[in-house]
C-alpha positions in Angstrom: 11.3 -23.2 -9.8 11.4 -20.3 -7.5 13.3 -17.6 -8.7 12.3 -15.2 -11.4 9.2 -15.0 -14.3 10.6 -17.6 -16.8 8.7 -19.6 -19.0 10.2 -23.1 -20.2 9.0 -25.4 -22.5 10.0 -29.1 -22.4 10.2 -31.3 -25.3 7.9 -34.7 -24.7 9.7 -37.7 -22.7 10.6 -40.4 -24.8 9.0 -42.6 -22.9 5.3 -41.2 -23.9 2.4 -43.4 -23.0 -0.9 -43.0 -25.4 -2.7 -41.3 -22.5 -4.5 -38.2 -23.0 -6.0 -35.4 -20.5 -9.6 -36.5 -20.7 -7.4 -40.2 -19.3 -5.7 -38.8 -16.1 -8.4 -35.7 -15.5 -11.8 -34.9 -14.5 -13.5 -31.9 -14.9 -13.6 -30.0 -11.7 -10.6 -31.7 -10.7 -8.3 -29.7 -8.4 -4.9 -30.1 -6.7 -3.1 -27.5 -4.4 0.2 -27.9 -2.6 1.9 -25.7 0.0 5.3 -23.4 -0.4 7.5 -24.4 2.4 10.6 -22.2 3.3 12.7 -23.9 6.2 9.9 -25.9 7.1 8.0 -22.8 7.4 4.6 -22.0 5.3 5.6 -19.1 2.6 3.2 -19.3 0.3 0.8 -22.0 -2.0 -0.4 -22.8 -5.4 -2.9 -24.4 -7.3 -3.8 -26.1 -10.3 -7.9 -27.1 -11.5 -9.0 -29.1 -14.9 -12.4 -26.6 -15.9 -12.7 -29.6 -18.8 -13.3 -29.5 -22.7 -13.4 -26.1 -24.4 -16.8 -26.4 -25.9 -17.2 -27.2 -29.5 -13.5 -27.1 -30.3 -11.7 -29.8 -32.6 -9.6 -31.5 -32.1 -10.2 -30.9 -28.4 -8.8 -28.2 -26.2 -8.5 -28.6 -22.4 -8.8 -25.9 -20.0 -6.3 -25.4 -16.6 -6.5 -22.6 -14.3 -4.5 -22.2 -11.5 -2.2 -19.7 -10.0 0.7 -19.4 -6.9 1.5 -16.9 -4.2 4.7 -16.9 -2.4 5.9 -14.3 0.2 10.0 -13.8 0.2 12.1 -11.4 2.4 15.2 -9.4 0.6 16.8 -6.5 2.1 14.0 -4.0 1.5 11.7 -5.9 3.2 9.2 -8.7 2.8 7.7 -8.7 -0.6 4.8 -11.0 -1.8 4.7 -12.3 -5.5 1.6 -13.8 -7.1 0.0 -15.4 -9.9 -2.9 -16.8 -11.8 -4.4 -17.0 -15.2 -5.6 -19.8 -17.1 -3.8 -22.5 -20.0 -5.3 -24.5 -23.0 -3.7 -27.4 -24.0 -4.6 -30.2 -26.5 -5.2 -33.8 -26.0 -1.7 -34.9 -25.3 -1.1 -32.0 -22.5 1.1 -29.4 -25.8 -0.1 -25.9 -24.8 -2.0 -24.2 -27.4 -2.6 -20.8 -25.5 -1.5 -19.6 -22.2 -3.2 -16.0 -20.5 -1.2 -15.0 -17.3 -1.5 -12.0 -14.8 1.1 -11.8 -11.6 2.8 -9.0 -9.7 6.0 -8.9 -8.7 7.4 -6.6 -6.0 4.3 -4.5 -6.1 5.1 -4.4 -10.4 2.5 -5.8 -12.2 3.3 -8.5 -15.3 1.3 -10.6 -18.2 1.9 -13.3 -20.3 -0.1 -13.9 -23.6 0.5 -16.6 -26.2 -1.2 -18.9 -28.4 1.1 -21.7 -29.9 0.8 -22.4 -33.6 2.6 -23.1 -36.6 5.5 -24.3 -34.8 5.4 -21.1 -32.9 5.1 -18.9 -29.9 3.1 -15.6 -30.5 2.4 -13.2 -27.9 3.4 -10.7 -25.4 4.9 -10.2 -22.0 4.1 -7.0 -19.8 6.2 -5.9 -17.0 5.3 -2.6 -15.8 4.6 -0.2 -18.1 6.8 -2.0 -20.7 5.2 -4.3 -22.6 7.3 -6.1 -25.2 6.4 -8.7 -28.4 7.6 -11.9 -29.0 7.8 -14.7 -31.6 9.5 -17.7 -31.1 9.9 -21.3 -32.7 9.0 -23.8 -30.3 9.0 -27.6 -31.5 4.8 -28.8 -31.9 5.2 -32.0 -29.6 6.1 -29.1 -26.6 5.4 -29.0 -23.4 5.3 -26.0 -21.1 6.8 -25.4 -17.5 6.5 -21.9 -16.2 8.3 -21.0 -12.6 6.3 -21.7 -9.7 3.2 -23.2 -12.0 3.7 -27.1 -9.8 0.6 -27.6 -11.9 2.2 -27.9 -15.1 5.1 -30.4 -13.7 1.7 -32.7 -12.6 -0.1 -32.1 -16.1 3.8 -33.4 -17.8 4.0 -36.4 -15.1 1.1 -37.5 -15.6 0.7 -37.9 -19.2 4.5 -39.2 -19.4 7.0 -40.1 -16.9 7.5 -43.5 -16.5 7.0 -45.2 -12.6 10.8 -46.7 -13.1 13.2 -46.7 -15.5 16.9 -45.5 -16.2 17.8 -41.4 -16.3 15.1 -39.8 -19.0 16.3 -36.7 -20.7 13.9 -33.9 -21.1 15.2 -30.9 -23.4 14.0 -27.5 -22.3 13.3 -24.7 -24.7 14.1 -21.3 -23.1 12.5 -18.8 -25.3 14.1 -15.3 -23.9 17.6 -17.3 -24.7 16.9 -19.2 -27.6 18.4 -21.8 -26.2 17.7 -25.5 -25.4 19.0 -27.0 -22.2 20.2 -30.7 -21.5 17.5 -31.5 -18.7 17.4 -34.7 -16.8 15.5 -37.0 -14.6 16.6 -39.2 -12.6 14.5 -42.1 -10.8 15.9 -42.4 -6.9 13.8 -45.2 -5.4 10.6 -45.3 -3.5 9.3 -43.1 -0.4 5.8 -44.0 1.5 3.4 -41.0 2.4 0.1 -41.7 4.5 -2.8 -40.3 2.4 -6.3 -40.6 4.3 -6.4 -43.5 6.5 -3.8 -45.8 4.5 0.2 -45.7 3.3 1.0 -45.5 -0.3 4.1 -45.9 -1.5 5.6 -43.7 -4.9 8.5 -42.9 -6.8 11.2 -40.4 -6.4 12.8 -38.7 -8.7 15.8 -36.2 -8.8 16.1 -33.8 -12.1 19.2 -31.8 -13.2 18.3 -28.6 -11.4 18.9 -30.3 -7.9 15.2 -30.6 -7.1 14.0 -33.9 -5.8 10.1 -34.5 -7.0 7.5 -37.3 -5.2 5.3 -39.0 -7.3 2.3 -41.0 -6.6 1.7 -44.4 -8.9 -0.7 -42.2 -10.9 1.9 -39.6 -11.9 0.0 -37.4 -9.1 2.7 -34.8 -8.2 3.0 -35.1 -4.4 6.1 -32.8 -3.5 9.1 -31.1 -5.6 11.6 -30.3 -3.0 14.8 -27.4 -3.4 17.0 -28.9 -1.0 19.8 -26.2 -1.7 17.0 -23.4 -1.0 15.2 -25.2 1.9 12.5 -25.0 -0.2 9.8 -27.3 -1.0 6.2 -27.4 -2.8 4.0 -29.9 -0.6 0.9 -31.1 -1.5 -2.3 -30.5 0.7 -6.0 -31.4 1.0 -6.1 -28.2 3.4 -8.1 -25.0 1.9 -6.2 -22.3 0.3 -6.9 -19.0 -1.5 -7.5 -18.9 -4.8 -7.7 -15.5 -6.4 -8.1 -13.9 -9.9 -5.5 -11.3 -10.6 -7.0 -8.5 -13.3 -4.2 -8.2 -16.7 -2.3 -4.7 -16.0 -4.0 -1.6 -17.0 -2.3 0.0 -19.7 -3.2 3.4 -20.5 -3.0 4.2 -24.5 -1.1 7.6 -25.0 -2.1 9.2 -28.3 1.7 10.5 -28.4 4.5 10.3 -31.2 7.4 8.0 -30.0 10.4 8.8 -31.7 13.4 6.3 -31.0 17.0 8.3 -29.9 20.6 7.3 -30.0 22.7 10.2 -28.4 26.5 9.6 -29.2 28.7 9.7 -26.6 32.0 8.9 -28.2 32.1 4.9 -28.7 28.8 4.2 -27.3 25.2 5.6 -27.3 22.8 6.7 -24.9 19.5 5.3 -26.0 16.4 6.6 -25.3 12.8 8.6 -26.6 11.1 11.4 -27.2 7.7 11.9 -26.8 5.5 14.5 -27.7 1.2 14.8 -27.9 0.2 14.0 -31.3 -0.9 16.9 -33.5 1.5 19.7 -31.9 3.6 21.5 -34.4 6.3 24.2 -33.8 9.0 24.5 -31.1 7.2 23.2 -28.0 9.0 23.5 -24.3 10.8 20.3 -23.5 11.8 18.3 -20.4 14.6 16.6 -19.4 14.7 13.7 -16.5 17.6 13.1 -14.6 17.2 9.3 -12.5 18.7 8.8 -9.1 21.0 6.5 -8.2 21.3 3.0 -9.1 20.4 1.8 -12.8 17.0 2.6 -14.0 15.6 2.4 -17.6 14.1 5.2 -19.0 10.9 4.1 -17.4 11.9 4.2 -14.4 12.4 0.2 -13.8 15.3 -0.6 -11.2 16.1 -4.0 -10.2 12.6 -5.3 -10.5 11.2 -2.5 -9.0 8.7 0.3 -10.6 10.1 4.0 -9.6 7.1 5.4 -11.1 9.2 7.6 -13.9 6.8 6.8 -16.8 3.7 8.0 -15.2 5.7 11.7 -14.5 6.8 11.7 -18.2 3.6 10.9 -19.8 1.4 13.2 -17.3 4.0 15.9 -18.8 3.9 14.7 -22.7 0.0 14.7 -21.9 0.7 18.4 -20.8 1.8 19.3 -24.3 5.7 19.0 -23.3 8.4 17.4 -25.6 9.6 14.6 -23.1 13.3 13.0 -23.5 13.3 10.0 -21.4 16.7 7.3 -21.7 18.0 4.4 -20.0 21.0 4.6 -17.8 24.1 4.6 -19.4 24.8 0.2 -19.1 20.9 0.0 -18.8 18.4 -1.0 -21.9 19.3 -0.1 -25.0 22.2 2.0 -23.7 26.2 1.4 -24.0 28.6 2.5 -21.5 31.2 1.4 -18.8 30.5 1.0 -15.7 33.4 0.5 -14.0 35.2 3.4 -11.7 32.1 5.3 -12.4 31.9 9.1 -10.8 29.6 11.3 -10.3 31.0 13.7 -13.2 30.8 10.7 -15.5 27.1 11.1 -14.7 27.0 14.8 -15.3 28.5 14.0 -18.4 26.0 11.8 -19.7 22.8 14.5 -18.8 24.6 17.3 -20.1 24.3 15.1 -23.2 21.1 15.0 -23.0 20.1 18.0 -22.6 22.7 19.7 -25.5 20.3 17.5 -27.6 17.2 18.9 -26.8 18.7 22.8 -27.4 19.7 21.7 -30.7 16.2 20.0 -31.9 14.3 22.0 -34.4 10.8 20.9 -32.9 12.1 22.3 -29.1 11.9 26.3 -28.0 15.5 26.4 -26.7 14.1 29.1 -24.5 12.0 26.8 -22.6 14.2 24.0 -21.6 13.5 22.4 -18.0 15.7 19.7 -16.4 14.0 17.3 -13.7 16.5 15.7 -11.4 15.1 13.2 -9.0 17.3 12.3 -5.7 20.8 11.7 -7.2 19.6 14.0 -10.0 18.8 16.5 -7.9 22.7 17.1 -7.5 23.3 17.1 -11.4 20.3 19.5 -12.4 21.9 22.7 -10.7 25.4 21.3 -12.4 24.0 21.5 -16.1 22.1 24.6 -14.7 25.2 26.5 -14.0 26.6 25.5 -17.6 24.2 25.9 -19.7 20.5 27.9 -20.8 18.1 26.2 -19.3 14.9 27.3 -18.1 14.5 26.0 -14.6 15.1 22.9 -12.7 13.1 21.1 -10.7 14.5 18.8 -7.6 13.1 16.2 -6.1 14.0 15.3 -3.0 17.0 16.5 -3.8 19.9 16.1 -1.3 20.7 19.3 0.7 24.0 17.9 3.0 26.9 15.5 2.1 26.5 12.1 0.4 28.5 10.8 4.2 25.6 12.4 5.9 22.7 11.0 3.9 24.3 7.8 4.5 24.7 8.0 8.1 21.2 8.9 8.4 19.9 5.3 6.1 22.3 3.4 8.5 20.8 4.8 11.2 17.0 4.8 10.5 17.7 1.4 8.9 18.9 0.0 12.0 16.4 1.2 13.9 13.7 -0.2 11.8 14.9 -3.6 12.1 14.7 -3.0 15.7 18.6 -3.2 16.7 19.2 -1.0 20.0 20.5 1.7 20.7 23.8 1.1 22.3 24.7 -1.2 18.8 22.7 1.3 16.7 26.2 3.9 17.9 28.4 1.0 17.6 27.7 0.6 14.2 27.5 3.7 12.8 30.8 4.5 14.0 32.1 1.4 12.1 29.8 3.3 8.7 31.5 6.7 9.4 35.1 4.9 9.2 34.5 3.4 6.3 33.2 5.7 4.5 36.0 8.0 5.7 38.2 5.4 4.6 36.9 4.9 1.1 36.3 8.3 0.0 39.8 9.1 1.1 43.3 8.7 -1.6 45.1 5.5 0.3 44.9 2.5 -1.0 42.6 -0.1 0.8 43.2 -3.7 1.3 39.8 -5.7 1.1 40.7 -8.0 3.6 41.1 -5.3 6.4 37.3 -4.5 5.4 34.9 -5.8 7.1 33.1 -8.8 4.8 29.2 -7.0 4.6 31.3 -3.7 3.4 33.7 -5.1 0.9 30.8 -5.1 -1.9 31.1 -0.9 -1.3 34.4 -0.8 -2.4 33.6 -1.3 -6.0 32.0 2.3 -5.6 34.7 4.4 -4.6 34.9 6.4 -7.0 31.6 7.2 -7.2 31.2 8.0 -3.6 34.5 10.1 -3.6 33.3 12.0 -6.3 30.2 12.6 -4.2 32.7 13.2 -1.2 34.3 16.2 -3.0 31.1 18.1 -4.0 29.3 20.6 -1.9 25.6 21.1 -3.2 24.9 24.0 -1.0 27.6 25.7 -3.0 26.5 24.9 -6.2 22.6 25.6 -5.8 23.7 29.2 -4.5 24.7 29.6 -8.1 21.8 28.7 -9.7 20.2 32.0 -11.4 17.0 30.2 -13.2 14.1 29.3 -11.8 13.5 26.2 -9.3 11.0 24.4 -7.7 11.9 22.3 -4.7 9.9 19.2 -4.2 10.1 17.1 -1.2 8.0 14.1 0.5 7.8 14.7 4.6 7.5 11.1 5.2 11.0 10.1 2.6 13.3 8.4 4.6 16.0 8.0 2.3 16.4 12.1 1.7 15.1 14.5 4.4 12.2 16.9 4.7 13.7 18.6 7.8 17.9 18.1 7.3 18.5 18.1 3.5 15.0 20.7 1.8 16.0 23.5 4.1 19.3 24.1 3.7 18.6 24.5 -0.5 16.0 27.1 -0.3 17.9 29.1 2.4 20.9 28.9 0.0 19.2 30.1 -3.0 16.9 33.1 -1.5 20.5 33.5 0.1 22.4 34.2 -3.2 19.2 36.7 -4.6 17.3 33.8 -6.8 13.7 35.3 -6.6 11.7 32.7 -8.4 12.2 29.3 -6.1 9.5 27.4 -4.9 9.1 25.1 -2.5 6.4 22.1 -2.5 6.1 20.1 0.4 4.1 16.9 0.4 3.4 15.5 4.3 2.1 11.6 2.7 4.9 11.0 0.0 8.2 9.3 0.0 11.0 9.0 -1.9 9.5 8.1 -5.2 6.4 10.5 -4.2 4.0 8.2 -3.9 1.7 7.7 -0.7 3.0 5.7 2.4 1.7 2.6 3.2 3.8 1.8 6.6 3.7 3.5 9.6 6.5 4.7 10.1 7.2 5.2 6.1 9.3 2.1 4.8 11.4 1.5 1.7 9.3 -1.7 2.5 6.5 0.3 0.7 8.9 0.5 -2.7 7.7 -3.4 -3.2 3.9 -2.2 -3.6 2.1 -0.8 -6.5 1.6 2.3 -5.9 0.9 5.4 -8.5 2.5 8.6 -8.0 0.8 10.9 -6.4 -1.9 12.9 -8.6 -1.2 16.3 -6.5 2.7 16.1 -7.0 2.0 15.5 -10.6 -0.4 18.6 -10.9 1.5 21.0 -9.0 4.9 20.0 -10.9 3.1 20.5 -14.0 1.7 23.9 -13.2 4.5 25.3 -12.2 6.4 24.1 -15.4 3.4 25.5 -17.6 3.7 28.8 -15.6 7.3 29.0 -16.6 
């Protein structure tokens, strides 16, 4: 019940009694347990009856409730959180469900009213916010992840205090799917509530989780043995909060849906453009960084902020072409053996399709490269008519140098010392001297926390053999330089300096250089002191003077 933003719905036990929620609730009735990690605290939720809907038949019952839970992953710690409210009718079947979380600093929603033999609604994550309708049976129940509160509403209204294995199908609506879901009664266990001892039932269900029920059907514990993870209930106070639904900002633009071909599989992707414009406007491309990101800007559960640059710039009366990743969203493409020219590839692509569009000035063509992109843009700039090219935090040295450096700061943010900080990073230079070399490697002579790397060879020996000094000293069009002083993944001091010298170097006249001293990576303002990828987890916008200056100097150009 831990991992992910899942909603489940269960079909009734067969066991059903006749009770109803006005039998096992009353209003103002509240529960809360507490999220235990290896027997330490990591989080809570709730669950509390507000009653009747008024004047509603048949009648409608009111839940609110919500959950937080703090996890660690290798960015850092990152909290997720919950709350919202659920309507369900007599016999516990939901009938409308309104939920707001966030998610490693992303915001999310869930809306749907049940009906017809259906689910209706939508589901936000980020800015993406995507319609649904699916067929769920009317004698449903729901279980959402990390909602204990629903497991009590379905326990108490139907599982039986003894009694052989009871099957419990579970509807998964993003699947389609119904899975074969068990439960299995285990005995008896004895917990002191107040002054006395009581004794329950156990339970253990086909997922591995063991659940503790009182006589009543009162859910006292589920427990994830396998995760060290277990839901406790508690008479102790604990935070309940209201979480606001996602703002979403309504774009008067024209969305236009793109396939670009790319010989056996499509990029996918949109243009955008302000409503009302007519004629050949100036048009931007965006180049991602590294790692898979839709065109959006979503990676891995995480926000890069992508969307809010692309709309600021449709806003500023710019045709916008924004796609997913090649193996990301809608797009096709292999993966495997990928390579920095194979990337290349891909945005020159992109950009041949904005030169050939009727509705674009092929005189006024701008490619955006952020990070990893920031090596491709003076690529497609050297081949073909752009405009200008703006970097962002752009790297200036050698993909083994960048590298070195996150080992390094990385290291010495998780507080190792020195003398193993030097141990270790000569370890990190062999290996990557290893892999971005022409011999063949043996995985088992790699050390086991590397190995995963290796899949990436080619991508990082295709990084090996290209010099970006040398290209951006060929760059004739214009460029601005952006860069965050407080970016820890791509440097202010080691990597900005060496492009501008480069360019003004080779005779380009028209380069600019913005500096920003409070922005990372993804150019939005530092939480952490020092600055922390930490601070990727967080909502965060990006930063209203990087957005105004970028789009000044594009409209000057």
């Amino acid at each position: 019940m831990v991992a992910g933003w899942v909603v489940w719905v269960a079909a009734a036990l067969p066991q059903q009694t006749s009770r109803t929620v006005a039998d096992v609730y009353v209003p103002g009735a509240t529960a809360a347990w507490i999220f235990e990690q290896g027997g330490v605290a990591v989080g809570h939720g709730w669950w509390d009856y507000a009653g009747r809907v008024p004047d509603v038949e048949p009648a409608i019952h009111r839940f609110t409730g919500g959950w937080k839970l703090k996890l660690n992953n290798a960015l850092g710690a990152a909290e997720l959180c919950a709350s919202g409210e659920v309507l369900v009718d007599d016999g516990g079947h939901p009938r409308q469900i309104r939920l707001c979380g966030e998610a490693a600093g992303t915001a999310t929603a869930l809306d749907a009213t049940f009906a017809g033999g259906f689910a209706s609604g939508s589901s936000v994550v980020g800015s993406q916010t995507k319609p649904f309708r699916i067929a769920v049976a009317p004698d449903a129940r729901m279980l959402i992840n990390n909602w204990i509160g629903l497991v009590e509403l379905a326990t108490k209204l139907t599982l039986p205090a003894s009694g052989p294995t009871v099957a419990i199908p579970l509807f998964h609506p993003e699947s389609g799917t119904t899975l074969a879901y068990e439960i299995k009664t285990l005995g008896t266990f004895e917990v002191k509530r107040g002054e006395a001892m009581v004794s329950g039932r156990k339970y253990r269900d086909s997922l591995g989780e063991v659940l503790r029920l009182m006589p009543d059907g009162e859910l006292f514990e589920v427990e994830v043995a396998a995760q060290g993870f277990r839901m406790r209930r508690t008479d102790e106070p604990i935070e309940r909060f209201t979480l606001e639904p996602p703002r979403r900002v309504v774009h008067q633009f024209e969305r236009e849906e793109i396939t670009i071909d790319r010989g056996g599989w499509s990029i996918a992707g949109e243009v955008t453009k302000k409503s009302g414009l007519e004629g050949a406007l100036p048009a931007v491309f965006f180049v991602s960084g590294s790692g898979l990101q839709d065109r959006n800007g979503m990676s891995g559960g995480i926000e890069l902020g992508t969307h809010e640059l692309l709309d600021h710039l449709t806003e500023a009366e710019f045709l916008v072409l924004r796609v997913d990743d090649r193996g990301v969203g809608k797009s096709g493409g292999p993966l495997e053996g990928l390579t920095l020219g194979n990337l290349v590839d891909d945005a020159r692509a992109g950009v041949e399709f904005l030169l050939a569009r009727p509705d674009v000035d092929p005189k006024r063509v701008f490619v955006i490269g952020h990070s990893e992109g920031g090596v491709t843009a003076p690529i497609l700039a050297c081949e073909l008519p752009l405009r200008g090219i703006v970097l962002m935090a752009a790297p200036g040295r050698s993909m083994f140098a960048i590298l070195q450096d996150q080992k390094r700061s990385g290291l010495a943010a998780a507080g190792v010392p020195q003398p193993m900080i030097d141990s270790e990073l000569e370890v990190h230079a062999k290996f990557l001297e290893l892999v971005t070399g022409t011999g063949e490697i043996d995985p088992a002579e790699v050390r086991a926390d590397y190995r995963p790397a290796l899949k990436d060879r080619a991508w990082l020996r295709s990084h090996a053999e290209h010099d970006p000094i040398a290209q951006i000293a060929s760059v004739k069009q214009s460029v601005l330089i952006a860069q965050g002083a407080k970016d820890v993944q791509v440097s202010a001091d080691r990597d900005t300096p060496p492009l501008v010298a480069a360019l003004r170097a080779a005779g380009n006249a028209d380069v600019t250089l913005a500096l920003f001293p409070d922005l990372d990576h993804l150019f939005k303002r530092t939480l952490s002191d020092p600055p922390s990828t930490a601070d990727y987890l967080k909502a965060r916008p990006v930063d209203a003077e990087f957005l105004s200056k970028l789009t000044a100097w594009l409209q000057s150009h």
